[in-house]
Structures are given as structure tokens and as C-alpha cells.
Residue, then its C-alpha position, 0 to 999 in steps of 0.5 A: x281777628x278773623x270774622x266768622x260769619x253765620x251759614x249763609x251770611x258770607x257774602x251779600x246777597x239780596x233776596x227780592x220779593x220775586x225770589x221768595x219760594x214758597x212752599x207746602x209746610x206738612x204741619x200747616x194748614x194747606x192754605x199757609x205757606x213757608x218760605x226760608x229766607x235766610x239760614x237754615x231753621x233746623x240748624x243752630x244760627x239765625x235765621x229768617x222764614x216768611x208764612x203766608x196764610x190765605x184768607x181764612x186760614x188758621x193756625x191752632x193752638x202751638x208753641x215754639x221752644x224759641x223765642x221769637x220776633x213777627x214782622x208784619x209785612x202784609x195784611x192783618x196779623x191776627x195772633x192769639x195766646x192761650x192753650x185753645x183756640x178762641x177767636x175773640x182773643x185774638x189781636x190784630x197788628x197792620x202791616x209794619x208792627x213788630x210782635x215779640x213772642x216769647x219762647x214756649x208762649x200758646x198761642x194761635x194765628x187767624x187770617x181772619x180779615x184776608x191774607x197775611x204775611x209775617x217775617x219771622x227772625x229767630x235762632x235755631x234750631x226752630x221748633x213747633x209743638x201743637x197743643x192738640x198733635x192728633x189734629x194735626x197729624x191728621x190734617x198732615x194726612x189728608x194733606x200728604x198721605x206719605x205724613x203718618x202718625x210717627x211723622x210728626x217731629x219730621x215734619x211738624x217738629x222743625x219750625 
């Protein structure tokens, strides 16, 4: 029998810390970053994405249509659920904790106490929908004017 292997899991590799490419994501705040570690997000197969949320940095109201798992690798990860954002909700995992978040679960990031990286696993495609999209979208233009109103499944729709 021969074994198929997922996109990008056909040979070992190893990925250090120093490798990591993190980059702008259009439907986060500017001061959170994305980096794909493993597989590709849009695409159907496992994959595996990193987010760093500097200091203060917070992610409103949003969910996912994939279920998915959070690994704390550095920082406080302050995580909320509901469809508004309230920071007296939020819950905060150190470095190590692993949070299992359902698909289609609201829910809201804080990097309330500094920086923070997750690792996140899941199956893709991936997706993100924020509760209040006119927000975002106005936050992608005044991060980048190319982003505009129709712009959001572009760009914000594949996380």
C-alpha cells in the first residue's frame, strides 16, 4: 500500500524558531502577526499557523467554521467567548496550555498582560468571520488602502 502523504508532509523537515515568517495578516489588527508553519490554510488538509499579538493587541468578536486547537507557546493567552467583546470574560492560559475551540464558537483575544504566541492546528480550508465585519474592514483600510469593502472574503475570509 502506498502511503499518501498531506501537501507539504512528504519529507522531514524541521522548522526552528529563526525560521518562522511572520507577516501582516489584512483582517488583524497591525499589531498581530501570522505565520504558516506547515500546510497551506486555504486549502483542504491539516495545517499548522503561528499568531503573535503584541502588547495590548486585541482581536474582537469572530469565529471560525473549523474546529480548532490553541497552543500556548509564549505569553499570556487571554481568550474570551461570546458575540461582544468584554474584557472581564476573558480567560488566561500560560505558556504550555492547550485550548480546544470548537468551530463556529464567538469569541475574542486580548493580549492583555504583553505579547503572546499561539500555535494553532487545524483542518482547512480555514475560515474567520468577525461579528461586526464593518469594523474590520475599516481597520483593513487604514492598514492597507489596496483592502476595500469587497475585499473582506479575500482577505479576512481565509484564516
Amino acid at each position: 500500500m502506498v502511503r499518501v502523504h498531506q501537501p507539504g508532509e512528504d519529507v522531514f523537515k524541521a522548522i526552528l524558531p529563526e525560521d518562522i515568517d511572520w507577516k501582516p495578516f489584512p483582517a488583524f489588527p497591525p499589531s498581530v502577526h501570522l505565520a504558516v508553519v506547515v500546510g497551506q490554510p486555504s486549502e483542504p488538509g491539516p495545517d499548522v499557523t503561528r499568531v503573535k499579538a503584541s502588547s495590548g493587541a486585541k482581536l474582537m468578536p469572530h469565529k471560525h467554521p473549523e474546529d480548532r486547537i490553541y497552543t500556548v507557546m509564549s505569553g499570556v493567552f487571554y481568550i474570551g467567548r461570546g458575540e461582544h467583546f468584554d474584557g472581564d470574560k476573558v480567560q488566561a492560559y500560560p505558556p504550555g496550555s492547550v485550548v480546544v475551540l470548537p468551530g463556529d464558537t464567538w469569541h475574542f483575544h486580548w493580549a492583555k498582560s504583553g505579547e503572546y504566541v499561539t500555535q494553532i492546528t487545524a483542518i482547512g480550508p480555514l475560515g474567520m468571520e468577525y461579528k461586526e465585519p464593518k469594523t474590520i474592514r475599516e481597520t483593513q483600510r487604514s492598514r492597507n488602502p489596496e483592502c476595500d469593502a469587497n475585499s473582506r472574503d479575500r482577505h479576512g475570509g481565509t484564516l
